[in-house]
N, C-alpha and C positions, 0 to 999 in steps of 0.2 A: 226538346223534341217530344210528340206528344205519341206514344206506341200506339194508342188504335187509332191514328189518322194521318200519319205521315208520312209513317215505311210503308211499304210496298206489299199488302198481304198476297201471298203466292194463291189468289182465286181467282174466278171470272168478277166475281164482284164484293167488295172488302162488306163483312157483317160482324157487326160490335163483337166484343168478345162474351163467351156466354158469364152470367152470375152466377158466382161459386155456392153451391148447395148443398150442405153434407146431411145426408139420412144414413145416421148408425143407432145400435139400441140403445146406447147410451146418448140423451140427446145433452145438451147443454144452452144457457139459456144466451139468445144472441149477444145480450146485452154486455153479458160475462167474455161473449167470442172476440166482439169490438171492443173491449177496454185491453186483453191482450196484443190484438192489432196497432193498436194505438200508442202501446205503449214500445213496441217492438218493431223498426222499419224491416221492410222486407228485403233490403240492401242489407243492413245489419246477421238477421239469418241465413240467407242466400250466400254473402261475403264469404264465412266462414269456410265456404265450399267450392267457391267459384272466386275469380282473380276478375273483378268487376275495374271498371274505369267510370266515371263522372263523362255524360253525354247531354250536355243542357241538362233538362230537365229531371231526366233518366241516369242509368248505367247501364255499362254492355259490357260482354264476357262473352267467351267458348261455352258453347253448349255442353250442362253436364249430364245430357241424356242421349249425345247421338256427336262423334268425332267429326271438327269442322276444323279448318285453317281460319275461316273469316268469321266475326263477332255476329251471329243470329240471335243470342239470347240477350235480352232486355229487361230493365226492371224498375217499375213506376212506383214511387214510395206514395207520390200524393193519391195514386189510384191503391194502392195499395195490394200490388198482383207482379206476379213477372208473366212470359211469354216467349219461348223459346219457337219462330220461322224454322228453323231446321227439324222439328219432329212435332210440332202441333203441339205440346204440353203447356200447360198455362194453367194458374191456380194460385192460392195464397201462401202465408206461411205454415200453414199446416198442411197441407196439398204437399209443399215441396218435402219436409220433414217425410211425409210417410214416401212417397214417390222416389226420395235418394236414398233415404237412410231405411226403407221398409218398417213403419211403424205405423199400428194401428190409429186409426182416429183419437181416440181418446190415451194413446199414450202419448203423439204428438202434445195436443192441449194439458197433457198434465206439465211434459217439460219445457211445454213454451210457458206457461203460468207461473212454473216456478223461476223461469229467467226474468220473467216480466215482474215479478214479486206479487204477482196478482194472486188470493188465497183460492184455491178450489171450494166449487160447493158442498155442503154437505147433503149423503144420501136423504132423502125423501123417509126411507124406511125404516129410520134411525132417531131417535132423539140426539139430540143437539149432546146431553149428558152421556146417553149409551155409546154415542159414536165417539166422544173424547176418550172415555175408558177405554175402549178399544182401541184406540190408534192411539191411546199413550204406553199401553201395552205391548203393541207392534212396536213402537219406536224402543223400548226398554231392550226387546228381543234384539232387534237388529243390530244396535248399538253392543249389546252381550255377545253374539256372535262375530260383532268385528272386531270387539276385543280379544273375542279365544281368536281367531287371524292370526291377530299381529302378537300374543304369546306363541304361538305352533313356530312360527317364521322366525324368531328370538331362540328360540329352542333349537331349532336346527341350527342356527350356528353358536352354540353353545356347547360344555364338553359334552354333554349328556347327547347331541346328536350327531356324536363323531358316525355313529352305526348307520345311519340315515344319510351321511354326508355321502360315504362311500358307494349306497345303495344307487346314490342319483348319478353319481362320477361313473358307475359301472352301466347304467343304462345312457350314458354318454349324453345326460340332460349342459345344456350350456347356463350360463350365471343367469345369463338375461329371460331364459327359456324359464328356470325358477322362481325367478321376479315376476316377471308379467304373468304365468298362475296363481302366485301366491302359495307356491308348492311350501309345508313345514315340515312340525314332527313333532308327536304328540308322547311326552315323556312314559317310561315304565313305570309309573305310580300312581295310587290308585287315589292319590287329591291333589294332586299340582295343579292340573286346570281348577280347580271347585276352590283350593286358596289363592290363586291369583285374583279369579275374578270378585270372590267377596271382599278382596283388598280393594276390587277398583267400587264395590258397592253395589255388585249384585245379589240377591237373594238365593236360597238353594230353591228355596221353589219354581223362580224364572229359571234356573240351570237347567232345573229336568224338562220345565215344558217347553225350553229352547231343542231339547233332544241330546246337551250334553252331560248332563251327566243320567246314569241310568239310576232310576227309583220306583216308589210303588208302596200300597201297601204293606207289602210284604219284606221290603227291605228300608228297613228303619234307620241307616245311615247313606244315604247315597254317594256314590264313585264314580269317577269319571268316565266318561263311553271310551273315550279313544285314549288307548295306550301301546307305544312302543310300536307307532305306526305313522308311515310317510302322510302324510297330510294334503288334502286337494281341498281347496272354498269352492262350495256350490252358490252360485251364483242366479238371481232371476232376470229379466230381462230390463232388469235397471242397473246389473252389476251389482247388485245388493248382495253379501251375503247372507243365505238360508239355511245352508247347509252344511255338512261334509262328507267327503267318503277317504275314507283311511286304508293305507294297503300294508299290511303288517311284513314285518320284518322279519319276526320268528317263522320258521318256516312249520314246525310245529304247530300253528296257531290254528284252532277248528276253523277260522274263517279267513283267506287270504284277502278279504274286500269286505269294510263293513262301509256302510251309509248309515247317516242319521235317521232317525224315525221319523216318523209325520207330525206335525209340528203346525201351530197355525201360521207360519208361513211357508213351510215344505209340505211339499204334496208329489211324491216321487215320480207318477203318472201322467204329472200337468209340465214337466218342464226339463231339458237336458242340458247334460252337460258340456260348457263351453257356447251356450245360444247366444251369451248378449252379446258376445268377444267374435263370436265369428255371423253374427250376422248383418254388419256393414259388407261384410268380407262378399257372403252368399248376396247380397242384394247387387251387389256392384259387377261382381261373376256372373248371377244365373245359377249358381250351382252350391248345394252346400250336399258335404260326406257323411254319412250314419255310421259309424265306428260302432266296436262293441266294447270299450272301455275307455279310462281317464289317460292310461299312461298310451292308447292309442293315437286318442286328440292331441298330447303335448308331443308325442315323434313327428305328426304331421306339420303341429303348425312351426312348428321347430324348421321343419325341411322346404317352408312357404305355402302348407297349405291351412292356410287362415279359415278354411271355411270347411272346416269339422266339428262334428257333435258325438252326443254319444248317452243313449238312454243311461239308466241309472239300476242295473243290473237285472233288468227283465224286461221282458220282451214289448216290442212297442205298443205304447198303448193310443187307442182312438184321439186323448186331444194332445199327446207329442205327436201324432201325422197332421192332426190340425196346423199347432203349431211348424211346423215345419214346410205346410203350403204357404204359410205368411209369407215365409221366406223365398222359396224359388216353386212351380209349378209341380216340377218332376225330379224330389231328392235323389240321390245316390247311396245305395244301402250298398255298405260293403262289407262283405264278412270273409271271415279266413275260407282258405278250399278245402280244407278237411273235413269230414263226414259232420263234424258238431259244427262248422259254417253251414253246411248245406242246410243242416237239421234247423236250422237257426234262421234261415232264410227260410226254409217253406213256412216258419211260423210268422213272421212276418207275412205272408202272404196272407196266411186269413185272418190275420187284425185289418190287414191293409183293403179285404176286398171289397168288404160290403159299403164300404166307405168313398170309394172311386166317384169321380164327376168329371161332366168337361174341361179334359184340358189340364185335370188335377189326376195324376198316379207317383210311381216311384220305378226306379230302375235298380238294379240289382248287379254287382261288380263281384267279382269272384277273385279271391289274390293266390298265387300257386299255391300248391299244400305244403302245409308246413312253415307258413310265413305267415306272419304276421304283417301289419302295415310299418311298424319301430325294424323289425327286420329286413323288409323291401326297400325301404328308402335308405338304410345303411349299406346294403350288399348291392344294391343295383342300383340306386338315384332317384330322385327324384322320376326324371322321364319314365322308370320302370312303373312309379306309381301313375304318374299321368297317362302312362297309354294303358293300366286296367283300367283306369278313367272314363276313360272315352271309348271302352269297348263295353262298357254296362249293357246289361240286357234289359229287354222291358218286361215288366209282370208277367206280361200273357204267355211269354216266351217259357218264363222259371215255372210256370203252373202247369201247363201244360208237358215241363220236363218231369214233375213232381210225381204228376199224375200215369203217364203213361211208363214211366218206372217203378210204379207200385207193385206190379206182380206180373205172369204169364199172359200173353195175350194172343195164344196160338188158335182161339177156341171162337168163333162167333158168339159165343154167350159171352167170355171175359171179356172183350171186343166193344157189346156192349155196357157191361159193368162197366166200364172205362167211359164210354159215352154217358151214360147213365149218372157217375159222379163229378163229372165235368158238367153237365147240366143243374145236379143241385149247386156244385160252388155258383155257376154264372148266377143262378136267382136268387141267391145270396145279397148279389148288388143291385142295394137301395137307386140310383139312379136308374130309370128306365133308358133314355140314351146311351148312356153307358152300356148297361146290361145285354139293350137290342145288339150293339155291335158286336161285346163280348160273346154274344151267341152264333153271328156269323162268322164269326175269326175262327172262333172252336168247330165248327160244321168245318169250315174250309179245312182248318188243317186234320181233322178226323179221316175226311172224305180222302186227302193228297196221303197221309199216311199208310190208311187200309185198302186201299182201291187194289186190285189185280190188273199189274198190266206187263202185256210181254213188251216185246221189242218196239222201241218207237220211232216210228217214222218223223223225220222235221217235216213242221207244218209250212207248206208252201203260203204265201204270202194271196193266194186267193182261195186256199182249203177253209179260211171262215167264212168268207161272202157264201151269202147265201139268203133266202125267205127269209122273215121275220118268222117265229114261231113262239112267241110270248117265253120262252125258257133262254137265259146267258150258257153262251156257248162256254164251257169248260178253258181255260185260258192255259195257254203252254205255259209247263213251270217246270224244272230240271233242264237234262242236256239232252240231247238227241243220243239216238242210239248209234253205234258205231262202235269201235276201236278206243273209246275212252276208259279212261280208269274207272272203275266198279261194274260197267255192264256186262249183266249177265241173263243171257236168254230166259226169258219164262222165268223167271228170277221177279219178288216184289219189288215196287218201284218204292224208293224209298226214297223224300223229299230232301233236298238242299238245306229246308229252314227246318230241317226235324231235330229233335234234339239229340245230342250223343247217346242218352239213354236209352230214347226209344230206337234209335239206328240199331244198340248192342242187343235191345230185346229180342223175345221169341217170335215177335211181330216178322222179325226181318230177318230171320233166318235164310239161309242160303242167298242172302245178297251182300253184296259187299257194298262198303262206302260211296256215294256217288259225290265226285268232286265236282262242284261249277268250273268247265273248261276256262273259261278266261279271268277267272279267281286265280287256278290252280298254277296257269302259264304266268301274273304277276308275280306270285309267289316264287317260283321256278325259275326266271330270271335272278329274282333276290338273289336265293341260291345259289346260284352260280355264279355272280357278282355281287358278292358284299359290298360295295364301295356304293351301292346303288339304295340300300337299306338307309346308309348317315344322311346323303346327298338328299333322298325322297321321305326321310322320317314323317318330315307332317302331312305329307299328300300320301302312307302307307295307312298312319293313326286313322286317316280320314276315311281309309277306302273303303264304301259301303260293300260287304261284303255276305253272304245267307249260309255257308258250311260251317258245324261247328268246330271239325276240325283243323282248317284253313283258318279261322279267326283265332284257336289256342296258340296257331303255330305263330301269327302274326304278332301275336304280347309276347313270346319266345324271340322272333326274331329282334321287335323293337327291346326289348330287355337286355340280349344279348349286347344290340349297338351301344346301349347305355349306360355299358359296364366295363364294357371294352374299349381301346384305343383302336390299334383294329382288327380286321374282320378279315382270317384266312379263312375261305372256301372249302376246305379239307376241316382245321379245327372246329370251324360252326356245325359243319353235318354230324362234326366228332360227340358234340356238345350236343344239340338236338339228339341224336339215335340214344345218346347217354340222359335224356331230359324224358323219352319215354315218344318220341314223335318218328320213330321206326316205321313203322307201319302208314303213316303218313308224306312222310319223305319217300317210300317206293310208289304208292298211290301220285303223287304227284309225276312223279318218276315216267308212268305207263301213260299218262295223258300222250294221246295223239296230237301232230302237231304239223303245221303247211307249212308251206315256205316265208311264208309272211309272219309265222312265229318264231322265226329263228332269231330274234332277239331273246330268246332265254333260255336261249343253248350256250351249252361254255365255251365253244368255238367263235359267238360274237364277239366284233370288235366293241369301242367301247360307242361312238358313233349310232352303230344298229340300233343299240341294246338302249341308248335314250329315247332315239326318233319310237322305238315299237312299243316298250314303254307306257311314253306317254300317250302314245295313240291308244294301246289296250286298255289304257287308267280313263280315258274321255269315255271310250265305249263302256267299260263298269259302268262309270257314276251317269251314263245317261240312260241306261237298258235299267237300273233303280229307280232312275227319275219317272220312265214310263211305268214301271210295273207300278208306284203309288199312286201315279194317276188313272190307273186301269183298277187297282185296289178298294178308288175312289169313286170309280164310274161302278164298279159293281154293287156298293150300298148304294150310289144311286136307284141302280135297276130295282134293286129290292123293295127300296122306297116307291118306283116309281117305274114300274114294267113297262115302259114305252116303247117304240115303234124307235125316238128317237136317243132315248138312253141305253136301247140297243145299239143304234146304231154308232155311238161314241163307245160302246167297249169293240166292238169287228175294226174301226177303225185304231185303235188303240193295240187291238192283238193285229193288226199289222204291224206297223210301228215297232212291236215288241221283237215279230219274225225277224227284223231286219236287224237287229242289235246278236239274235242266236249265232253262235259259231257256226258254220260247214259241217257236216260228216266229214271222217277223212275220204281222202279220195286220191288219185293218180298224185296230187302234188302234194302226198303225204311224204315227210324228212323223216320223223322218228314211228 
């Protein structure tokens, strides 16, 4: 069967398939690209990945780019290309290498060359002489450090790492967890390592420039770096080892974490730790974790999460965020919640900002204080670490908490100091698209922040029609005024998506929290019927949601189900008021409420309390759904002041009116 002329292409009219054309900076010469092709069928690569069957000519298999019951992917060795009908992807065997497995163009062709036994080229920049010297150099190093490896791992079960054994038993590491890192332990003396390896035939002078042993002018016999300490292999993104970082034992010791020095193949700033191991992991997800240490990465992947990293004990640097867009578009930076997480995150930010482009940022995960991730997933489970997961915040969110918790902001001059430093960070970001919208996000939520507004009327569903007047009508955002929890007359209006800090600021003085009513009634039901928390876990993780309080209470209550068998209504509020969510739980409390919310009353039977449920969970995720595409209509407008990009956001804050709650009114229950 011949793939371009016999199946059925899903278009109006079937067109050859395009010719595969790679432009990267590294070019390579065709002729070197077809003798690997040639040597290597694309059934053979593909195989290893895909459960192929013999079709005539071809082979077919499940698509491994998009879940199918019936065989769409196909794969022609005499044309020498595959073609997956279920998602349009089609390309060679380099194509597929970077496209499953996430690999650069040229590190595809380096490991398809070395399977094929085809030699690589050598650089242009190089003599043929200088480039051997060097890469028999590299190969001496690498070879030296795989040997300090497999002594570190010899050591630790040996007598001298009885101290180490205990250390890893006590951080509840498993056998297999130790193995698949290469976890050791590096003896208390200051030449075991430097006589092992001159037994195996290394130099002391490759020792020191490998980075193990420490030397110099100044010190005329050199000693080993790593002593009386657990042992991690740093690894590059061929799994090669480079490095190490050691976590000492003595608690005594000036440094509780050291890492090897820079080294011609360590470069602490170009590469983290656990990349090669966890990025099949990240590519196959969508998602890979930023940890802030070695013994965070082995608790995770320990607990199944395969796709954690973790710099190498300083703050991110510009090519680890490169590195780390290879992998998935929008990493997941997750730091502890204690004042030196937060601290640790705002730094993060401005490595991370100037650097932003389409479609490329980072998200930001916060873990309760006082925990760690090795903590979280022992006392709560995995789920606990999965739903901080999936509640990460986006950049603009953490900067703009950063920023408007800097200091007092009771004063129209600090007001606009605040304005004023939020504009130098946005110009900061090299991408002008980028940048443009980062400046309308920060106007919007400046303007919802500090605005003066007393009591507000819900907007009737024709209070926006009206003349064109070349300016977007101001778009409803909070709750209507009424009987709800936080309103308070002539009182500042203080936004849904604001952040906790700037909610506690001097900004917002005399107002109290405003909860989103049919956030606060999902919630509230919870409450009241635990049983409702296990039953709806992944449609609660999921529920788009804009209060900051309401969303801490939501990783509380998923944590809680996660850790418990079950869930009484009394102990949970017991645990919550004792968790610090007091103040949150009466706010919820005071939300007015119709007759048509009495599904989240504790007098609901259990019947109500699904059907209202899930009707208040449709209306959430569809009044989200609008407010993005009205989010979306308005940089339209910006772009493009029209008559008729007007007229898509009036239609849109319709739409929006119809998803807002009621005031209460006569068929008010609570």
């Amino acid at each position: 069967m011949d793939i371009g002329h016999d199946l059925p292409v899903p278009s109006a009219s079937p067109r050859p398939f395009p010719k595969i054309v790679y432009r990267y900076p590294m070019r390579f010469d065709d002729h070197f690209l077809d003798e690997i092709r040639a040597r290597l069928p694309v059934s053979q690569v593909v195989g290893r990945s895909v459960a192929l069957k013999k079709k005539g000519r071809e082979y077919a298999g499940l698509s491994p780019f998009k879940m199918e019951k019936t065989a769409s992917f196909f794969v022609n060795d005499q044309k020498g290309f595959y073609h997956c009908f279920a998602s349009g992807e089609h390309g060679d065997i380099f194509k597929f290498l970077m496209t499953t497995q996430g690999l650069s163009f040229p590190e595809a062709v380096e490991r398809l060359a070395q399977e094929a036994g085809v030699p690589m080229p050598v650089r242009a920049n190089y003599s043929k002489e200088r480039d051997a010297e060097v890469q028999d150099q590299r190969t001496r190093i690498y070879a030296l450090l795989d040997a300090s490896a497999v002594f570190f791992r010899q050591q630790l079960h040996a007598n001298a790492g009885a101290g180490a054994r205990r250390y890893i038993e006590k951080r509840g590491l498993a056998r297999e967890t130790v193995a698949a890192f290469g976890i050791g332990y590096a003896p208390n003396a200051k030449t075991a390592l430097k006589e092992h390896l001159a037994k195996a035939g290394f130099t002391v002078p490759e020792m020191v420039l490998s980075g193990m042993l420490i030397g110099g002018d100044d010190i005329p016999v050199p000693y080993d770096r790593f002593r009386d300490r657990v042992t991690f292999p740093i690894t590059d993104l061929k799994d090669r080892v480079i490095a190490f970082g050691g976590r000492a034992l003595d608690p005594t010791a000036p440094a509780k974490y050291l890492n090897s020095p820079e080294t011609p193949l360590f470069h602490k700033g170009h590469i983290l730790f656990n990349a090669a191991k966890a990025r099949p992991a990240a590519h196959a997800g969508g998602r890979i974790i930023v940890v802030e240490g070695y013994m965070d990465v082995v608790a995770l992947a320990e607990a199944g999460f395969a796709d954690a990293v973790a710099p190498l004990g300083t703050a991110l640097t510009e090519d680890q965020i490169k590195l780390l867009w290879r992998f998935v578009p929008e990493p997941t930076l997750c730091f502890d919640g204690d004042s030196a997480g937060r601290k640790a995150a705002f730094r993060a930010i401005d490595n991370v900002l100037p650097h932003l482009k389409p479609g490329y940022s980072v998200s930001f995960a916060f873990l309760p204080d006082g925990l760690d991730p090795d903590d979280l997933v022992r006392q709560r489970g995995t789920e606990a670490m999965a739903g901080i997961l999936k509640a990460a915040r986006p950049l603009v969110d953490v900067l703009f908490e950063r920023e408007s918790a800097a200091g007092d902001l009771t004063t129209p001059e600090r007001r606009a100091h605040l304005e004023q430093r939020l504009r130098d960070l946005t110009k900061g970001i090299l991408d002008p698209v980028v940048r443009g919208h980062y400046e309308r996000d920060i106007r919007d939520r400046l303007y919802q922040a500090m605005r003066p507004q007393g009591p507000a009327g819900r907007r009737g569903s024709g209070s926006v029609a009206g003349q064109y007047t070349g300016q977007a009508p101001a778009k409803p955002r909070g709750q209507a005024g009424g009987r709800g929890a936080g309103f308070r007359p002539g009182g500042p209006a203080v936004p849904a998506q604001a952040s906790s800090a700037l909610r506690n600021s001097a900004l917002a003085v005399g107002a109290t929290v405003t909860l989103p009513q049919r956030e606060a009634l999902l919630l509230r039901a919870c409450l009241n019927h635990p049983w409702l928390i296990g039953e709806r876990a992944e449609a609660l993780a999921d529920l788009t949601m804009t209060a900051e309080p309401l969303l801490k209470l939501r990783e509380a209550l998923l944590s809680a189900q996660a850790s418990e068998k079950t869930l009484d209504r009394e102990e949970l509020r017991s645990h919550l008021q004792n968790g610090g969510f007091a103040s949150t739980l009466v706010a919820i409390e005071q939300i007015a409420t119709h007759r048509r919310d009495r599904f989240a009353e504790v007098s609901a039977d259990r019947e109500t309390v699904e059907a209202g449920w899930t009707h208040a969970y449709a209306l959430q995720q569809g009044m989200q759904g609008v407010r993005r595409s009205l989010d979306a209509a308005e940089h339209v407008w910006h772009e493009d002041p029209s008559a008729e990009s007007f007229g898509t956001i009036v239609e849109l804050q319709q739409r929006l009116g119809e998803f807002t709650p009621e005031p209460a009114n006569d068929d008010t229950i609570a």
